[in-house]
C-alpha positions in Angstrom: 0.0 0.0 0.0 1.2 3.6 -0.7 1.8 6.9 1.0 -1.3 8.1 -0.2 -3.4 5.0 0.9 -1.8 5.2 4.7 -3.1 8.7 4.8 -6.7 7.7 3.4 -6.7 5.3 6.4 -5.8 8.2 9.0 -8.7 10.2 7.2 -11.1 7.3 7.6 -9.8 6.9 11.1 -11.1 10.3 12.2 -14.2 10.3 10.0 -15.1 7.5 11.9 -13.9 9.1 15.1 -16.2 12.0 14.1 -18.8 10.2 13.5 -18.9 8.2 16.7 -19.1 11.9 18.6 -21.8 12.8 16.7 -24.0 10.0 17.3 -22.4 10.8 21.1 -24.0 13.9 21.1 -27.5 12.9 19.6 -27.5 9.9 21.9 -26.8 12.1 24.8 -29.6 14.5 23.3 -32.6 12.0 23.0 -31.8 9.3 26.2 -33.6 10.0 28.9 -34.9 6.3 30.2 -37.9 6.3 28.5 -38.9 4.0 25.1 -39.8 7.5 23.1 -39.4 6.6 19.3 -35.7 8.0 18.7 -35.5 10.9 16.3 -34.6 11.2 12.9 -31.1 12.3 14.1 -30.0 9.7 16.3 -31.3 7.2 13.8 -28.8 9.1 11.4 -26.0 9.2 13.2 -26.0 5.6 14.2 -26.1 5.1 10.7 -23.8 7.3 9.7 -20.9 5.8 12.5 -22.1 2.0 12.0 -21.0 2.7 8.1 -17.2 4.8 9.5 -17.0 1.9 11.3 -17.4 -1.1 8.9 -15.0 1.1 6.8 -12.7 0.7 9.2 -12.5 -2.5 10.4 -13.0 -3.5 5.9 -9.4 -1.5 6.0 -7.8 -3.4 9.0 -8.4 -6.6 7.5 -6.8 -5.0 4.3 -3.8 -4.4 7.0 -4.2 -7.9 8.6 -1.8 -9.9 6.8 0.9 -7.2 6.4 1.0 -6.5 9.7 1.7 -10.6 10.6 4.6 -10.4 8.0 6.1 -7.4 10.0 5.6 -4.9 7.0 6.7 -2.0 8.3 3.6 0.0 6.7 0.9 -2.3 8.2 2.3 -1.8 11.1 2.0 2.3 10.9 -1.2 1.7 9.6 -2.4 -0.3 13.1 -0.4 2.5 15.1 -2.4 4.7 13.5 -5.6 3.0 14.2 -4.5 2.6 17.8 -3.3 6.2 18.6 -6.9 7.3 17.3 -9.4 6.9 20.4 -12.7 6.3 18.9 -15.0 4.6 22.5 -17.0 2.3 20.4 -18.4 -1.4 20.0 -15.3 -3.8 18.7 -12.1 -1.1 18.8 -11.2 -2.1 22.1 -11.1 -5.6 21.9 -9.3 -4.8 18.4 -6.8 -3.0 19.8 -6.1 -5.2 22.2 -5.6 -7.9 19.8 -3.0 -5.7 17.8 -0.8 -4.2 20.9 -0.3 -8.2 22.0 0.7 -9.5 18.6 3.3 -6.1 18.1 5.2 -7.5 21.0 6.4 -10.2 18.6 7.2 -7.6 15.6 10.6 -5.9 15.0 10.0 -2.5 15.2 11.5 0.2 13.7 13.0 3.0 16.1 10.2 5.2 14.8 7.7 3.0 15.2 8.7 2.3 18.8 8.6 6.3 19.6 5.5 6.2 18.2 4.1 3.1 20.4 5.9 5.6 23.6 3.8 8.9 22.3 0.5 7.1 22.2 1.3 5.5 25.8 1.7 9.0 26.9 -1.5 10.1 25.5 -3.3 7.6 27.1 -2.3 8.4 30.1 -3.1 11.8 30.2 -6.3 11.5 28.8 -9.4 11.5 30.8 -10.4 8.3 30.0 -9.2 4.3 30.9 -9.6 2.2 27.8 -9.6 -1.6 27.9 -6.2 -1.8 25.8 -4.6 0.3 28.4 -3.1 -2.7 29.9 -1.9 -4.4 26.9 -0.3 -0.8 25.9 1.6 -0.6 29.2 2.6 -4.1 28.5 3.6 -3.7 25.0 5.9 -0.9 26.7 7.5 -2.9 28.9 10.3 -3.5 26.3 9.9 -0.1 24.4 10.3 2.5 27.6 13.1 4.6 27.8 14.6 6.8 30.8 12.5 10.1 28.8 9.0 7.9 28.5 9.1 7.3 32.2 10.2 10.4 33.3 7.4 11.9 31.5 4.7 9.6 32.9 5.9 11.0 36.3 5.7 14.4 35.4 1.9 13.3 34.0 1.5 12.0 37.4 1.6 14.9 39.5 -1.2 16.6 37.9 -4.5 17.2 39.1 -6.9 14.5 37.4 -7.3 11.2 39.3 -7.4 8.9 36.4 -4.6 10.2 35.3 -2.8 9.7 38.3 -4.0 6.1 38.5 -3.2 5.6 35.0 0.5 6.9 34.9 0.7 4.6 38.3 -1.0 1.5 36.5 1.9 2.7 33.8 4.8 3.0 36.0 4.3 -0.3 37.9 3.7 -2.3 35.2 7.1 -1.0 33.2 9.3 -0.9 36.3 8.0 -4.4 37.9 10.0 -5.8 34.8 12.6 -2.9 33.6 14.3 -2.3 37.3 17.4 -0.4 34.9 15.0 2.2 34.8 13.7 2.6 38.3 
């Protein structure tokens, strides 16, 4: 796959992104307990993020069997997929799948700073995702003295997620990597 078709991914990435917020919104919007007939809206932006979303996952599987050969653009193309946080059905558990089977890929070194900025986005984001595990995991081998610093200067903040996350982060990294306790 080419340059062009990496960056059509990304594009469809955040269109689907997009769309899930949208049909966040209208949800959000129309729920209040009751069995009211949903709107027009909601019923269109459900639509509109169930089709972003087959899109998607039709592209990952495109993906699939470059990424088991190690080919090094399948492999940006999952990073990409993972450093996008769209909260929907199937993502997690996809995600998931993906940060377990790149412990087994060579990385390249930009790859691998890559894999270190999204694990410092997920931890200061206000949210805990089901792959943040496998992430912190996955980082186990790819942390450096800068990564962890910088999860301890996350950890000071405010937010209590955060905090916990950058913790979860730490202890799961320096259980294993005592060189860089």
């Amino acid at each position: 796959m080419s340059s062009s078709s990496e960056h059509l991914f990304e594009t469809l990435l955040w269109r689907s992104h997009s769309a899930h917020v949208e049909f966040h919104r209208e949800w959000k919007h129309y729920y209040d307990g009751s069995r009211k007939p949903e709107p027009q809206s909601l019923i269109d932006a459900r639509k509109r993020f169930i089709a972003e979303s087959d899109r998607v996952f039709e592209s990952l599987a495109r993906y699939d069997e470059g990424f088991s050969l190690g080919e090094s653009e399948s492999i940006n193309a999952i990073l990409d997929f993972i450093a996008v946080d769209i909260p929907a059905f199937r993502c997690g558990y996809a995600k998931e799948k993906y940060l377990r089977r790149l412990k087994s890929q060579r990385l390249e070194p930009s790859q691998m700073e890559r894999i270190r900025k999204i694990g410092l986005a997920m931890c200061g984001s206000e949210s805990y995702r089901r792959e943040f595990r496998d992430l912190a995991r996955l980082l186990i081998n790819i942390a450096d003295s800068a990564f962890v610093e910088s999860v301890r200067a996350l950890q000071t903040g405010p937010d209590g997620i955060v905090e916990f996350k950058c913790k979860l982060m730490l202890k799961t990294i320096l259980n294993v990597r005592k060189d860089l306790a």
